[in-house]
C-alpha positions, 0 to 999 in steps of 0.5 A: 686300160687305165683305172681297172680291176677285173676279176677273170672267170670263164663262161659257163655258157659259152660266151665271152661275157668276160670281155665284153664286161671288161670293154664295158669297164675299160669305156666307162674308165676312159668316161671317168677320166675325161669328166675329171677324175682320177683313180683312187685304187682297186674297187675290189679293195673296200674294207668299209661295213657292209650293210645287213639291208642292201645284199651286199650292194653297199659295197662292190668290191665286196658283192659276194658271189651270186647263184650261176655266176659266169665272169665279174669284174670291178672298176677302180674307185674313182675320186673327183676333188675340186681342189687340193685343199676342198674338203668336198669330193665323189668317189665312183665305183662300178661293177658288172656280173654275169649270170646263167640264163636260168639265174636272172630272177637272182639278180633281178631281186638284188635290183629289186632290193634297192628299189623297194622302200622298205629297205630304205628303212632298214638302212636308215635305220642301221645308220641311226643305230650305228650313230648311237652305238658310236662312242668316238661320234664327239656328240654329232648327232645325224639326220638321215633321208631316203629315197627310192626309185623303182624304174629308172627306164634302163634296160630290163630292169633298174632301181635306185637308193639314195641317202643323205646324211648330216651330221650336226654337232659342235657348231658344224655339219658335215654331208655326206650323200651316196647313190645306188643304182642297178640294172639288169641286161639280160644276163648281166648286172651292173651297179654304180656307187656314188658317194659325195661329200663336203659342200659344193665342187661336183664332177657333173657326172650323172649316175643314171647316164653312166648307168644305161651307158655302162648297159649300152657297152655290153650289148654284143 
């Protein structure tokens, strides 16, 4: 299984959700694959800053570990270059996490978080302060957009968050773009992250199809 990193834990229930979460990770790594991309590195070696507004959600290698939890695991990042020397690209990640019966309303609040728009304001607004707190930003000055999706029509419940940022200083822009989305499956929660950059030179994959294609491969 090429392109994966899945941390083991048992099921407290009784079933294997560990592998059918590490099948589900294993099709969506042969689906990156094919569309072009290539592995960066384990998911779960992120060292970015980890947002105050999205729960954790930003960055995937770094979910903390949420209440009843039975198994999780994380797919590599994936990197899509159009050329050598193109300064654009994407970076995909995916991670699943199964919880106990009794505990889907804690993940279904963590879906709930991405659609809701005042957590678009809150991550706005922690961009805008970060660019100003920023001593090494040479001057660029960003403009941030966000949008919200409360209902993407995947499984029992889904969301998306979109920002867009340009930075603009010294004659130059430069965008970069990332897209959360989330589903709850019964039981399990998926995230994919996708970041974009640069100008032009995208992988065509859709987040949302990888989404509900991700959800399809766990049912049992």
């Amino acid at each position: 299984m090429a392109g994966l990193m899945v941390a083991t834990v048992p099921s407290a229930d009784g079933t294997d959700d560990q592998h059918r979460i590490v099948e589900a990770l294993a099709d969506s790594s042969t689906r990156m694959l094919e569309a072009g991309l290539w592995s960066a590195g384990p998911g779960t070696r992120d060292a970015e800053f980890v947002s105050g507004c999205l729960g954790g959600l930003d960055v995937p290698g770094r979910l903390p570990p949420l209440p009843g939890e039975t198994a999780r695991g994380f797919s590599d990042v994936y990197l899509f270059r159009p050329d050598a020397t193109s300064g654009a690209g994407e970076l995909l990640t995916v991670a699943v996490v199964a919880v106990g019966e009794a505990d889907q309303p804690a993940i279904e609040e963590l879906v709930l978080l991405l659609g809701d728009p005042a957590t678009a304001r809150c991550r706005r607004q922690e961009l805008l302060d970060g660019a100003d707190a920023d001593t090494n930003g040479g001057g660029a000055t960003p403009t941030v957009e966000v949008r919200t999706t409360d209902d993407l029509g995947v499984a029992d419940a889904s969301a998306r968050l979109d920002l867009g940022i340009v930075f603009a200083g010294e004659g130059a822009e430069h965008r970069v773009a990332y897209s959360y989305l989330a589903a709850r499956a019964g039981r399990m929660f998926v995230l994919v992250r996708l970041v974009t950059f640069g100008e032009g030179g995208r992988s065509g994959v859709d987040v949302a199809v990888e989404l509900a294609a991700v959800v399809d491969s766990l049912d049992p």
